[in-house]
C-alpha positions as CSV (number, residue, x, y, z in Angstrom):
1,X,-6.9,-32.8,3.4
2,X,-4.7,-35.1,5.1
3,X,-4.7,-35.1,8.9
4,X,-0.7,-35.0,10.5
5,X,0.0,-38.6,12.3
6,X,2.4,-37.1,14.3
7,X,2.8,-33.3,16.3
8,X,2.9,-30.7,14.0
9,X,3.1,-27.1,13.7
10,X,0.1,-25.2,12.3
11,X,0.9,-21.6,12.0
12,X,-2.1,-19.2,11.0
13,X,-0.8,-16.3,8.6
14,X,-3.3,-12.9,8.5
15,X,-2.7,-12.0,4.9
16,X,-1.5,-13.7,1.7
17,X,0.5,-10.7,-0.2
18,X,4.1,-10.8,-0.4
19,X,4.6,-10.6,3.3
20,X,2.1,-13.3,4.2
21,X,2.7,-15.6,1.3
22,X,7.0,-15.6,1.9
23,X,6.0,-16.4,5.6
24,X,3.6,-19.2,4.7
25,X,6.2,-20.6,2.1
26,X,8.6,-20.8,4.5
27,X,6.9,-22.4,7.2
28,X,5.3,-25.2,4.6
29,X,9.0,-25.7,3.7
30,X,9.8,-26.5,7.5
31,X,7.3,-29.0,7.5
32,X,4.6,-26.4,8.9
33,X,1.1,-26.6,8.0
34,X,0.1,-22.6,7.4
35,X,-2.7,-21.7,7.1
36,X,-3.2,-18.0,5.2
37,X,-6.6,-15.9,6.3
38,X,-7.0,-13.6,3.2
39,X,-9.8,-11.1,3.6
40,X,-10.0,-11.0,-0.3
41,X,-11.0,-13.1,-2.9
42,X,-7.1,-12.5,-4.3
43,X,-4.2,-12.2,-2.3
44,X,-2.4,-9.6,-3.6
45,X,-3.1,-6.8,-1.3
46,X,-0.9,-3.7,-2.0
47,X,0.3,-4.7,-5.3
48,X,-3.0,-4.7,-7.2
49,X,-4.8,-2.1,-5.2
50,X,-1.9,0.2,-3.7
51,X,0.8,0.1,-6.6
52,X,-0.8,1.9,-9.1
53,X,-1.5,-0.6,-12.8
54,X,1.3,1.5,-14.8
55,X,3.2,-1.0,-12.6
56,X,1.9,-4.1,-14.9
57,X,5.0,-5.7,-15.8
58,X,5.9,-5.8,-12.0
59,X,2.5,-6.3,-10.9
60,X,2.4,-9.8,-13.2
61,X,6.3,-11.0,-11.5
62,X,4.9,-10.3,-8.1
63,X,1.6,-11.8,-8.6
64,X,3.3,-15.2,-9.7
65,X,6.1,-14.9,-7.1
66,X,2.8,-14.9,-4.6
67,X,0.8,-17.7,-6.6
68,X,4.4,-19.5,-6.5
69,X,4.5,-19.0,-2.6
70,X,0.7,-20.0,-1.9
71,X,1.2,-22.6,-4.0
72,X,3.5,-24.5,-1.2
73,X,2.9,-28.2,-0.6
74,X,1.3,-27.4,3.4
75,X,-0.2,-23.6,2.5
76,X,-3.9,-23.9,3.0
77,X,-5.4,-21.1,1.2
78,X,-8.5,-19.6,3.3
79,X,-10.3,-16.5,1.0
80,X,-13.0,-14.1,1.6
81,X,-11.9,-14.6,5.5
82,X,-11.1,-10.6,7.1
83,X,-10.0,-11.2,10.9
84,X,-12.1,-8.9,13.0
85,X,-14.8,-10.0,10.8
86,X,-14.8,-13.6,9.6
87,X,-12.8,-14.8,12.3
88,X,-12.1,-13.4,15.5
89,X,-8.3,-13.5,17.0
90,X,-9.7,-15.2,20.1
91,X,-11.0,-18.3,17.7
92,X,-7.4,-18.0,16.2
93,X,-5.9,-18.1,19.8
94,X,-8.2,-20.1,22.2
95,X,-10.4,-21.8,20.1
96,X,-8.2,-23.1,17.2
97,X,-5.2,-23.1,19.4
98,X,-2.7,-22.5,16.7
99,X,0.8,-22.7,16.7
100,X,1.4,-19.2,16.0
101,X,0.0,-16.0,14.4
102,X,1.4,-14.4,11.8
103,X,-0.6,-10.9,11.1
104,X,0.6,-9.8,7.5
105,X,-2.6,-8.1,7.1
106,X,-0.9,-4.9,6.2
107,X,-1.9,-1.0,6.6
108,X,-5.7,0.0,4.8
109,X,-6.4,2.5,6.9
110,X,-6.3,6.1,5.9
111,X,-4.7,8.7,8.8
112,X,-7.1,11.0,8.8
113,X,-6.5,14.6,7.7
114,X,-5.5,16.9,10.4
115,X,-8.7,19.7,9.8
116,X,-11.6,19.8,12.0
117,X,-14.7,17.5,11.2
118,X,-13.2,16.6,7.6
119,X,-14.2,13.8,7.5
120,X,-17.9,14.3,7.1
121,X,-16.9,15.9,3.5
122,X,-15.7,12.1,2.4
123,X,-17.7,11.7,-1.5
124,X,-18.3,15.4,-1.0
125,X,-15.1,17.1,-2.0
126,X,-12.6,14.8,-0.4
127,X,-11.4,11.1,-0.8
128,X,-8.7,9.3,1.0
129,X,-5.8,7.5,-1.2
130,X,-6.5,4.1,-0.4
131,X,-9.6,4.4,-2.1
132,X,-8.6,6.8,-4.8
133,X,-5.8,3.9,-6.2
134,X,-8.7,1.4,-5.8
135,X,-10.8,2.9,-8.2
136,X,-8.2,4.2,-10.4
137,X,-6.6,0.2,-10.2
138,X,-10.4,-1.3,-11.4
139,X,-12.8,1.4,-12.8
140,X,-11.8,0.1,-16.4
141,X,-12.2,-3.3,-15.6
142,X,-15.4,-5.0,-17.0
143,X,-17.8,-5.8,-14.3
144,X,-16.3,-2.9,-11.8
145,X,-19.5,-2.0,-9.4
146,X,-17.6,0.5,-7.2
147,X,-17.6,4.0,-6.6
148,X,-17.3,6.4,-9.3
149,X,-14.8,9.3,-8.9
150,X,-15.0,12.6,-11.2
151,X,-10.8,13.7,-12.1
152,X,-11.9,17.8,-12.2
153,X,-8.8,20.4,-13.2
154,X,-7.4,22.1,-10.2
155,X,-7.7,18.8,-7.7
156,X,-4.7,19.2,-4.5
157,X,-2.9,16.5,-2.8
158,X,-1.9,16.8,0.6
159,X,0.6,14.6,1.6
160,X,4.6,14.4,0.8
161,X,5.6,10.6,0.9
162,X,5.6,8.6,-2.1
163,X,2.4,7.3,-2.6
164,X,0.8,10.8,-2.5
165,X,3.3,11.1,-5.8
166,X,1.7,8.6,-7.2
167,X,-1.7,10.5,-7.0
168,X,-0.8,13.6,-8.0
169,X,0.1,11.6,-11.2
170,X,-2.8,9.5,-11.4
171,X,-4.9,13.0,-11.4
172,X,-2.9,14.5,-14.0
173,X,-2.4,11.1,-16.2
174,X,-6.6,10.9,-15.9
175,X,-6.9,14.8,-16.5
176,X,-4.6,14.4,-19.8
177,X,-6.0,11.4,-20.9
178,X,-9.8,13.1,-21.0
179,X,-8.6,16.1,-22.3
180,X,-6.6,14.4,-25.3
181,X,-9.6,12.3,-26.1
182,X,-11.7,15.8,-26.9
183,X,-9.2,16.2,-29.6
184,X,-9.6,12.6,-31.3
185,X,-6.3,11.2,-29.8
186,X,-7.0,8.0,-27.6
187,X,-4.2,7.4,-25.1
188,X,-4.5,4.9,-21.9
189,X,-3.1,5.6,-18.3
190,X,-0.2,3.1,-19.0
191,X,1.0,4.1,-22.2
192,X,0.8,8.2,-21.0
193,X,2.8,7.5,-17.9
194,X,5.7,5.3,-19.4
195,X,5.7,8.0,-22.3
196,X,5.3,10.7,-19.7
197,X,2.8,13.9,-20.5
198,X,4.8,16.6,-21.7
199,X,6.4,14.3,-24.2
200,X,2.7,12.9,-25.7
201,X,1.8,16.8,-25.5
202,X,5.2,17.6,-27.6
203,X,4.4,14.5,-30.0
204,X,1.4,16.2,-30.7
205,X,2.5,19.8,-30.9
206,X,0.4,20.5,-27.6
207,X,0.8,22.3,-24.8
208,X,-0.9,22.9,-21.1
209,X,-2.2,25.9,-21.9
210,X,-3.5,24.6,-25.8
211,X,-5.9,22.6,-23.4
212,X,-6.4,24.9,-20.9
213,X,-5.3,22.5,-18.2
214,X,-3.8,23.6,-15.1
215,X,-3.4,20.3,-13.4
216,X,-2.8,18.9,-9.8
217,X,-1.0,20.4,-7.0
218,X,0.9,18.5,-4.0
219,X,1.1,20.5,-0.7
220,X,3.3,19.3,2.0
221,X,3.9,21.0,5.2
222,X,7.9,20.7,4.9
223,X,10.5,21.5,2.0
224,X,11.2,19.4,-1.5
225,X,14.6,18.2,-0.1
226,X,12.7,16.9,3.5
227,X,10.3,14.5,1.4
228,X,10.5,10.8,2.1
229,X,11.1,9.9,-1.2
230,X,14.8,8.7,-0.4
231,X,15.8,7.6,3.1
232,X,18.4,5.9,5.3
233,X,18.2,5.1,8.9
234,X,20.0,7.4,11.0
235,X,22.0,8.9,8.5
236,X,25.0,10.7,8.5
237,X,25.3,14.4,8.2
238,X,26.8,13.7,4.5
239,X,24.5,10.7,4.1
240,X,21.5,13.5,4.7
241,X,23.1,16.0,2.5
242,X,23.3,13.8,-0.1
243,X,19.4,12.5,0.3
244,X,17.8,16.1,0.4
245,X,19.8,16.8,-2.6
246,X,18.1,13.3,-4.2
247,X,15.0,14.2,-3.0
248,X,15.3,17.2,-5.4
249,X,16.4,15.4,-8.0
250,X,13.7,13.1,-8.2
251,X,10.8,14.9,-7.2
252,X,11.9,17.8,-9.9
253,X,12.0,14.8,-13.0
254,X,8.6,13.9,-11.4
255,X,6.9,17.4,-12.0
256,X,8.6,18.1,-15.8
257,X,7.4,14.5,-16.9
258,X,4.2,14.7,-15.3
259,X,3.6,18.6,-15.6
260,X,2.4,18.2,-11.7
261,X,2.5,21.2,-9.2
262,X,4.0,21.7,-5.8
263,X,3.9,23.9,-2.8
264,X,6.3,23.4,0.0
265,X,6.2,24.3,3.7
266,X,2.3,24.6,4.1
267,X,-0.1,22.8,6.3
268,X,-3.9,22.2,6.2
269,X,-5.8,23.7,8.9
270,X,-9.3,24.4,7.9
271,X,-11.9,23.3,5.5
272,X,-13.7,25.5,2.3
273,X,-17.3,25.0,2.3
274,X,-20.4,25.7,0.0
275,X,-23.4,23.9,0.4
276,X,-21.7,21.1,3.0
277,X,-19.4,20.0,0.3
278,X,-16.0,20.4,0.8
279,X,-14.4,23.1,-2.1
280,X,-10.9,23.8,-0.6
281,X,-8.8,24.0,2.3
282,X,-7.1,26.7,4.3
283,X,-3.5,26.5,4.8
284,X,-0.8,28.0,6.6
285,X,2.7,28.3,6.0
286,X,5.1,26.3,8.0
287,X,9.1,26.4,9.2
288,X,11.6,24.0,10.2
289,X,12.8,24.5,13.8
290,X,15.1,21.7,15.0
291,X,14.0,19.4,12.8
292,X,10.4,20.3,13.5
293,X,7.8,21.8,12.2
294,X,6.5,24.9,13.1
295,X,3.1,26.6,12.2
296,X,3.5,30.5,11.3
297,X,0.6,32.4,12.8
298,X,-1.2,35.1,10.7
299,X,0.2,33.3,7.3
300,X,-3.3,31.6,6.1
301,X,-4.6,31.7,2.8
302,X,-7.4,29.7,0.8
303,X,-6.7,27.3,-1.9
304,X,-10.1,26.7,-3.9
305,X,-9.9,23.0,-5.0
306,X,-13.0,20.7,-6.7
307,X,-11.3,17.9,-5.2
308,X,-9.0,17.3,-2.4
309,X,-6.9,13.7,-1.9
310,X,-5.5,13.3,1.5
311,X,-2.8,11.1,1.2
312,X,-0.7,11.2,4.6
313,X,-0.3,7.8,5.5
314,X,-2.4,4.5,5.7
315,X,-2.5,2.4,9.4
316,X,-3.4,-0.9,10.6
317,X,-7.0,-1.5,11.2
318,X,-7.8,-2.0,15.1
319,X,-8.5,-5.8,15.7
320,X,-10.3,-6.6,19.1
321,X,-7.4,-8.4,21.7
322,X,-4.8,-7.0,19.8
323,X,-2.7,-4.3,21.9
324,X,-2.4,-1.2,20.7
325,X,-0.5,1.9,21.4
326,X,-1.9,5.3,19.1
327,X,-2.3,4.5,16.0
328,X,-0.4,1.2,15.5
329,X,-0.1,-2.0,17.4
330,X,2.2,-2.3,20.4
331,X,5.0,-4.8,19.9
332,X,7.3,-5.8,22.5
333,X,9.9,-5.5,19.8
334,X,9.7,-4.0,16.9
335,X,13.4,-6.0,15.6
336,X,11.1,-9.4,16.9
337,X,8.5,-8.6,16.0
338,X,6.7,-9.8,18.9
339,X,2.8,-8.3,20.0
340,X,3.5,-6.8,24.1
341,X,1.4,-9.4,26.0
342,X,0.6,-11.7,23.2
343,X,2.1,-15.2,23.1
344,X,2.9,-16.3,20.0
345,X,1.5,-13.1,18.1
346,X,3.7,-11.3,15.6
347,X,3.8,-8.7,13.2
348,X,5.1,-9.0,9.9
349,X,5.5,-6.3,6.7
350,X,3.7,-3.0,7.2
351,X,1.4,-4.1,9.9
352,X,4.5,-3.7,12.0
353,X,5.9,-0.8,10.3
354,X,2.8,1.3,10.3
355,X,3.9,2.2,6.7
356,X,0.8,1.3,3.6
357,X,3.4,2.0,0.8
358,X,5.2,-1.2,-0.4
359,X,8.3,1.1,-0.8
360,X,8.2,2.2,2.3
361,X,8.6,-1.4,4.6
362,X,12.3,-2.4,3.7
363,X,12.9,-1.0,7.5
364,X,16.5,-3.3,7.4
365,X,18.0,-1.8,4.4
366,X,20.1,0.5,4.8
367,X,19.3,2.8,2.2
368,X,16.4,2.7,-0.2
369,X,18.1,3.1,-3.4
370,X,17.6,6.0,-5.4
371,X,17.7,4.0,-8.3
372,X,14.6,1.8,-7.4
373,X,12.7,5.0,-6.2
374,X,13.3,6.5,-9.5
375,X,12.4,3.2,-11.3
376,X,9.0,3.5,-9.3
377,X,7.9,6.7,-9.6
378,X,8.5,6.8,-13.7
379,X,11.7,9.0,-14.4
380,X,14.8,6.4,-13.9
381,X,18.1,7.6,-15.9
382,X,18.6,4.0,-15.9
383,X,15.8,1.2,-16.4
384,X,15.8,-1.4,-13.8
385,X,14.6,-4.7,-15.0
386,X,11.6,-6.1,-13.4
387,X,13.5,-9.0,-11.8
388,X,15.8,-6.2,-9.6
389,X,12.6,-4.4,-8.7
390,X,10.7,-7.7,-7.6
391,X,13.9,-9.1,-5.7
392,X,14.3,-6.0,-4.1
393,X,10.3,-5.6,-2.9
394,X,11.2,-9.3,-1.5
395,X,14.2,-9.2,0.1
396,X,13.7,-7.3,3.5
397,X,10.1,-9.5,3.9
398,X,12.0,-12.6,3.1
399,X,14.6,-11.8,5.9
400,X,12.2,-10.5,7.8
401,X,10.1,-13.4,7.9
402,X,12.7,-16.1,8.5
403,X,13.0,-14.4,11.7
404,X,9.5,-14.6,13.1
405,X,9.3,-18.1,11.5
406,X,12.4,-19.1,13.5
407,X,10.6,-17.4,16.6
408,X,7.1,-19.3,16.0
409,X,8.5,-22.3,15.5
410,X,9.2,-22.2,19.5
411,X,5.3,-22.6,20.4
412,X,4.0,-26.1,21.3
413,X,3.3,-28.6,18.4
414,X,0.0,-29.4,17.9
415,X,-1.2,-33.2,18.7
416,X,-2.9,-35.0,15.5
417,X,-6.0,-34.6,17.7
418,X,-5.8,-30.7,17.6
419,X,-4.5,-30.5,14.4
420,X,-7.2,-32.1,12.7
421,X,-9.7,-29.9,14.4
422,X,-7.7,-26.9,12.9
423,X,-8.2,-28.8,9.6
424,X,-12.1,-29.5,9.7
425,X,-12.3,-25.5,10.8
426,X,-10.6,-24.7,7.6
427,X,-12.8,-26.9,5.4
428,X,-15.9,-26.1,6.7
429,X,-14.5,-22.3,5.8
430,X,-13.8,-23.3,2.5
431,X,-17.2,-24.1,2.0
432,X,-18.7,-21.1,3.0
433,X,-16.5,-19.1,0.8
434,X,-17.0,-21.7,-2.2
435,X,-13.6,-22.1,-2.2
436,X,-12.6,-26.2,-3.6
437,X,-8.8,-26.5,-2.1
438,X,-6.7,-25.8,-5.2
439,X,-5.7,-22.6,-5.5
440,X,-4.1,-22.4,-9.1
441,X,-8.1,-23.3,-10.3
442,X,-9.4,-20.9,-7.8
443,X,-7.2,-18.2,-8.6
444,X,-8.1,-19.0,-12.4
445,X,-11.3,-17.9,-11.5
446,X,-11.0,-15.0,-10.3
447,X,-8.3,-13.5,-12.5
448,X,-8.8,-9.7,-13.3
449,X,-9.4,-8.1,-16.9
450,X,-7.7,-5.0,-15.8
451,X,-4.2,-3.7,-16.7
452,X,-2.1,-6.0,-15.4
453,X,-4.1,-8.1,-14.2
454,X,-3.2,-11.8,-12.7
């Protein structure tokens, strides 16, 4: 590793997804060293174990598009290193003395469900999305040692947004799949959710109720046409007509393809116990006043479910000296990105948005585009090609980070002195991690034998 002879910029990045590893790029290309602090052995965050692996011909693009970017002449690749863990932000800061922080780390923490002492039924009756799209991402891998989760008939969603569409489908694809197999025909997740399920049950002359299936039920606390499956920012009255009636439009494809349930206008509010495993929830219906929702007393009923999949939204994870306001980290500016009290801190890609869901953190477009939703979610009327999808999950981090780059590159240079001591941190990381300096060879090694896999 070759020591700078003359002031340089070294620039730590939290993160090495597509966030991270467009930052990191950029900065090499400016003649920055950046160094990328990736809590996993692979960078890939989100798009391996967030987008679910129907997504493999999109997975593969954006895993080379982030092996291309981390790949950079001046990107030092640091694995297995979580900040708040590994390293702490005051090492990053004072000890190290960086340039600039970059925190890319993104949004793996579940908002809890709003019911009293839920979370004490987690294994027992309930699981949280982040790790329900982890296990259904790797449980078929060979060599997969993590939790084992049971698909029952009858499981509810509670959520609204786009990635609790994606497990409702996940349940029913799994549900389908197991139920086919009784009957001697062998389908995989990727091949029933491209085909969709009531066209594999019509190829076979099957129906629902031939298998007895009921299938998996969304709840969300406002209508179908309220859903954040298609937004804009501060729409128009005719711009909002014409999302709601979107929102329709996709989410009713999404049910006929996937034979998937929903109830509208309802809102958790206490738990269904037997034995102190969770069994079902209690809900009660909701209005919309002003935009807002309101809770209608007296209007509770029980829904009996063997499994329950809160999916309302992933945050940050709290890092000690990092300001926070709520749930998320305070930013001076949210356009800048800036921390509030931090110098030389900021936030990039849904660690600032406060949004887990890849779709969900192109906060400058004007529009996510129906098109791409659909595309996503399985029932396009017109098939996107894989290079459109990738170039538009790039653009607004691309954009996004060339501002905080051009902000960063405002803090002091570091002297060869300092930046050598950055370097000798690094490799002394590196060899606790068992990690040789080429990441092409490292990420050879640790490729995944899942659907779409690296």
């Amino acid at each position: 590793m070759k020591v700078p002879s003359e002031p340089t910029h070294v620039v730590g990045i939290c993160g090495g997804a597509v966030a991270g590893s467009e930052s990191a790029r950029l900065f090499a290309e400016e003649g920055a060293i950046a160094v990328v602090f990736e809590q996993n052995a692979r960078p890939y965050g989100k798009i391996e174990d967030g987008l679910p692996r129907w997504h493999d011909k999109l997975r593969r693009k954006e895993y080379a598009k982030i092996d291309e970017n981390l790949s950079t002449p001046g990107v030092l690749y640091v694995p297995g290193t979580r900040l708040g863990g590994d390293v702490d932000f005051a090492q990053l800061t004072d000890d190290l003395g960086l340039s600039a922080i970059i925190l890319a780390t993104g949004a793996w923490r579940d908002r809890s469900l709003p019911v009293p002492e839920i979370d004490r039924f987690i294994d027992r009756g309930l699981v949280y999305q982040n790790a329900f799209v982890h296990w259904f991402n790797h449980y078929e891998e060979q060599g997969y040692d993590g939790p084992s989760i049971d698909v029952p008939d009858g499981a509810i969603v509670v959520g609204g947004g786009l990635a609790s569409i994606d497990v409702v489908k996940i349940l029913n694809i799994e549900l389908y799949r197991r139920e086919l197999s009784k009957r001697g025909i062998e389908v995989d997740a990727v091949t029933l959710e491209h085909a969709g399920i009531e066209a594999t049950l019509a190829k076979h002359s099957l129906t629902p109720s031939d298998l007895g299936v009921r299938g998996a039920t969304l709840y969300y606390r406002r209508a179908m046409a309220d859903m954040p499956v298609a937004t804009a920012p501060n729409p128009t009255p005719a711009q909002l007509e014409k999302l709601r009636t979107a929102r329709v439009r996709i989410m009713d494809k999404v049910m006929r393809k996937y034979l998937v349930r929903f109830e509208p206008c309802c809102a958790p509010v206490a738990p269904m116990v037997e034995e102190d495993r969770l069994v079902g929830l209690v809900f009660r219906r909701t209005e919309i006043v002003e935009g807002r929702v309101r809770e209608i007393e007296g209007s509770d009923f029980e829904v009996p479910a063997p499994l329950t999949v809160s999916s309302i939204g992933s945050l940050p994870v709290p890092i000690e000296g990092l300001p926070t306001r709520g749930d998320l980290y305070e930013f001076e500016s949210v356009e800048t990105g800036a921390l509030l009290g931090v110098d030389r801190v900021f936030g990039l890609g849904n660690v600032l948005t406060g949004k887990g869901n890849i779709r969900d953190s192109r906060i400058n477009a004007s529009v996510v585009a129906e098109g791409i939703i659909e595309n996503l979610l399985g029932v396009p009327d017109v098939e996107q090609s894989v290079d459109e999808m990738s170039a538009a999950l790039h653009e607004e981090f691309r954009a996004r980070a060339r501002g905080v780059m051009e902000q960063a590159l405002e803090g002091a240079e570091l002297t060869p002195e300092k930046a050598a001591r950055v370097l000798a941190w690094v490799e002394a990381r590196w060899a606790d991690v068992g990690y040789g300096g080429d990441y092409r060879a490292w990420i050879e090694d640790h490729r995944s034998d899942g659907s779409g896999g690296a």
